[in-house]
C-alpha positions in Angstrom: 25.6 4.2 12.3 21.7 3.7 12.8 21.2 2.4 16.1 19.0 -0.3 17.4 18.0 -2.1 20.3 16.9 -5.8 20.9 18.9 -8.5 21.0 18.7 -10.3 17.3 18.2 -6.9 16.0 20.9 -4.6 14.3 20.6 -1.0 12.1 23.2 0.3 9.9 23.5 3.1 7.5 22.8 3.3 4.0 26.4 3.6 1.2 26.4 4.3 -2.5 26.6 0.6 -2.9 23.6 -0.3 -0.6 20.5 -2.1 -1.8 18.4 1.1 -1.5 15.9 1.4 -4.2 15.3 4.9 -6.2 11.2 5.2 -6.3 9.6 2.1 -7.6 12.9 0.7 -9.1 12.0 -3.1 -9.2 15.2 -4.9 -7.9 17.9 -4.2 -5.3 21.2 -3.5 -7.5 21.5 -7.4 -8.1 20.7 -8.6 -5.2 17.5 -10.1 -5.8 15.5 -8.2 -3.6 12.9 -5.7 -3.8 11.4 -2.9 -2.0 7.9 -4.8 -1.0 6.1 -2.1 -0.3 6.7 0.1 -3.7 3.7 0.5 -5.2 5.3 -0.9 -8.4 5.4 -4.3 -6.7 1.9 -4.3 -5.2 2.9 -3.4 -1.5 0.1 -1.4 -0.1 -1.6 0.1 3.2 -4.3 -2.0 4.6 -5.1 -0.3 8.2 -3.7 3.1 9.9 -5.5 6.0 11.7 -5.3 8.2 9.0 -4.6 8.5 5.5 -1.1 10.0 6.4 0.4 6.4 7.1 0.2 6.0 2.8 3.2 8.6 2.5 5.6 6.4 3.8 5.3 4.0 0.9 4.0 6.2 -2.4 7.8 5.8 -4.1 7.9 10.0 -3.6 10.8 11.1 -1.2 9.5 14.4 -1.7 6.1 14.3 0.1 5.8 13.5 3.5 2.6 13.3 6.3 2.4 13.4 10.1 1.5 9.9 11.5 0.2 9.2 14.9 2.9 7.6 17.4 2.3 6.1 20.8 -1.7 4.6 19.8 -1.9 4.0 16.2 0.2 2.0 14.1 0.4 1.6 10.0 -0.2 -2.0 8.7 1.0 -2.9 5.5 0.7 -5.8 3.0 2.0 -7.3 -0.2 1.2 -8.2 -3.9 -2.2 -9.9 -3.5 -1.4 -10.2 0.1 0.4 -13.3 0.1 3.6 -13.7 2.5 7.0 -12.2 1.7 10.4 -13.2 3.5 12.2 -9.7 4.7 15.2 -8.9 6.5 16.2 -5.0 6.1 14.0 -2.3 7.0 15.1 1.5 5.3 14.0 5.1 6.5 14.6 8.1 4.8 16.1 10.8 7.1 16.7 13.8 5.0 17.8 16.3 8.2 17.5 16.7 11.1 14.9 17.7 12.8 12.7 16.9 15.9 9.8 15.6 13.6 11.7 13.0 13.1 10.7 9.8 13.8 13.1 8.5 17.3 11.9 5.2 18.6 10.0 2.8 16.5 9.1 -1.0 16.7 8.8 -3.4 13.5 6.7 -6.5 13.8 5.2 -9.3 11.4 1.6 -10.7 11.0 0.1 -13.9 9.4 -3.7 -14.0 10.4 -5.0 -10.8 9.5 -4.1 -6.9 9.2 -6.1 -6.9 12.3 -4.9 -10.1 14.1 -1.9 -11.3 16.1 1.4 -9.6 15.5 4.6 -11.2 16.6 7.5 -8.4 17.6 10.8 -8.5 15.0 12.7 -5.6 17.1 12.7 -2.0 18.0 14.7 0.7 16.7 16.2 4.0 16.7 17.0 6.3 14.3 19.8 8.8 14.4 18.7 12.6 13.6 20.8 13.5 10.8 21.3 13.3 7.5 23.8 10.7 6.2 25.7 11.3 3.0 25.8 10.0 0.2 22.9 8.7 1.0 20.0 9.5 3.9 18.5 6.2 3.6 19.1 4.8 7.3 19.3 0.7 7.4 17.4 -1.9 9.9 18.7 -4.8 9.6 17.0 -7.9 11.4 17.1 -12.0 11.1 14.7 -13.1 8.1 10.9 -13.1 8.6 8.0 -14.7 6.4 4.6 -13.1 7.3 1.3 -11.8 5.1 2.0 -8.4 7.0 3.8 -6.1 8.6 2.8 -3.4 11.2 5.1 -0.3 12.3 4.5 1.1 15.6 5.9 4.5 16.0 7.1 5.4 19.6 8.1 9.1 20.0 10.2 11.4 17.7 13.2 13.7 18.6 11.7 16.6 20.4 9.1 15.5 22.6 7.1 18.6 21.9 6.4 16.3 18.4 6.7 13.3 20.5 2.6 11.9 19.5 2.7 13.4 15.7 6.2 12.9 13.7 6.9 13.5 10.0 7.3 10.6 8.0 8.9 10.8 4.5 9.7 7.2 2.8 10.3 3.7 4.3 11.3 0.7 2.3 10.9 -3.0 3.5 13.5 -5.1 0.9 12.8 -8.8 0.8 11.2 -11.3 -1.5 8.3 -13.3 -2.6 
């Protein structure tokens, strides 16, 4: 029920029986894929505004941070920084709220954290908790990149609109 928008680009909602990973859990219920970004499996932040931007991937979906939408964006890498192939992009939503995060745009890097950044699609959440799970699904075609930058937009009440809460996201792929 996640929405999306973007041609090649489509969001659904996390099930009991969906590849969302618990903490640092290594592999995606058999499906081969892990959450890149755990810090179990190396993932890690390598540029963002603010130290904030590190919440989103610390394998604790009880802490959360405000992050900077609209002029800064998180930039993330892998295990030793080589290139991972990815294809599902997860946020926790655990109510709703207008912190949330609203709009938000995913894109993939191969030069540096720093360097040129192709688009992969933009996205919106929907502000509400799902059950049985509040893990909210991006799904996109396959990308191989060294990196991976998320660029917030707004959240759901615009007095929030330049400073959202952020409480886990998940990238599932593969080395």
């Amino acid at each position: 029920m996640g929405g999306s928008s973007g041609a090649s680009s489509g969001a659904t909602t996390s099930s009991g029986g969906s590849p969302i990973l618990a903490g640092g859990q290594a592999e995606a219920r058999g499906t081969g894929r892990i959450n890149l970004w755990s810090l179990a499996n190396g993932g890690h932040l390598v540029a963002a505004p603010d130290d904030s931007w590190q919440y989103a991937i610390d394998d604790n979906v009880d802490t959360w941070g405000y992050v900077l939408a609209g002029t800064g964006d998180g930039v993330y890498a892998f295990k030793g920084e080589q290139a991972a192939t990815f294809d599902t992009f997860v946020m926790l939503i655990p109510d709703t709220s207008g912190l949330n995060i609203k709009d938000f745009e995913l894109l993939a890097g191969n030069d540096t954290p720093l360097g040129t950044f192709h688009p992969i699609g933009q996205f919106q959440t929907k502000n509400i908790r799902l059950y049985p799970s509040p893990w909210q699904e991006f799904t996109f075609e396959a990308v191989r990149a060294r990196y991976f930058k998320l660029h917030v937009i707004s959240a759901w009440d615009a007095a929030w609109k330049t400073r959202p809460k952020v409480n886990e996201w998940q990238l599932l792929g593969g080395f």
